[in-house]
N, C-alpha and C positions, 0 to 999 in steps of 0.2 A: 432645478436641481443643481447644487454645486459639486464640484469633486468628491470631496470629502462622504458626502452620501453614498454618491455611486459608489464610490472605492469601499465605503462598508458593507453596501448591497452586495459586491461582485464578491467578498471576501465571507459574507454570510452565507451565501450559495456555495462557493467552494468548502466551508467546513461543515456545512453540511452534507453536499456531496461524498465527502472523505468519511464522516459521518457512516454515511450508509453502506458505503463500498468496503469500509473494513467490519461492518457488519456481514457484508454478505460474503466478504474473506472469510469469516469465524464461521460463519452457516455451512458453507462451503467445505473446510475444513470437518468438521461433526460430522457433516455425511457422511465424507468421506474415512472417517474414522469407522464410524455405527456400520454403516453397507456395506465399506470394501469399495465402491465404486464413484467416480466423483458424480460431483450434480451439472446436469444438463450435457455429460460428457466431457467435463475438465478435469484434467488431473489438477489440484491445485496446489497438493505436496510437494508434489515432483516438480513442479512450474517454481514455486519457492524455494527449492531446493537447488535447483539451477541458477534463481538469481543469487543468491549468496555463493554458490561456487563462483561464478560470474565474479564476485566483487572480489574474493578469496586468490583467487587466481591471478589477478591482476597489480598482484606483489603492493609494494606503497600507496600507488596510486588505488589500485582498487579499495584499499583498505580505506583512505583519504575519502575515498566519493562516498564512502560505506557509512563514516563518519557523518559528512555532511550533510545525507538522504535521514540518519537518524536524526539529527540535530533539529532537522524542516521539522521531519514528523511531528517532534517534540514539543514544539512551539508552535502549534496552530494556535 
């Protein structure tokens, strides 16, 4: 195997990974919507709602990372 394979194997796994986990963010979310109570005992609102104060708060810089972390997202 050369580089170039690995590096698309490891890269295929991760968006797939990201893939599923903002799937189970949106599942997550719905329950917690529909029930009133999160799934498997996570709040996930309130956990999301802390990282954005988190970045909010954190004046320029926050807003800068805030940026950056969209931008990844964007471009898998």
């Amino acid at each position: 195997m050369n580089m170039k394979s690995i590096f698309s194997t490891a890269s295929d796994v991760i968006t797939g990974l990201t893939g599923v986990l903002a799937g189970l963010v949106t599942i997550g979310i719905m329950t917690q919507i529909i029930f009133g109570a999160g799934a498997l005992g996570l709040d996930i609102v309130t956990n999301i709602s802390s990282l954005v104060n988190t970045f909010t708060s954190g004046g320029l810089t926050g807003l800068l990372t805030l940026l950056v972390v969209c931008a990844l997202w964007t471009n898998k």
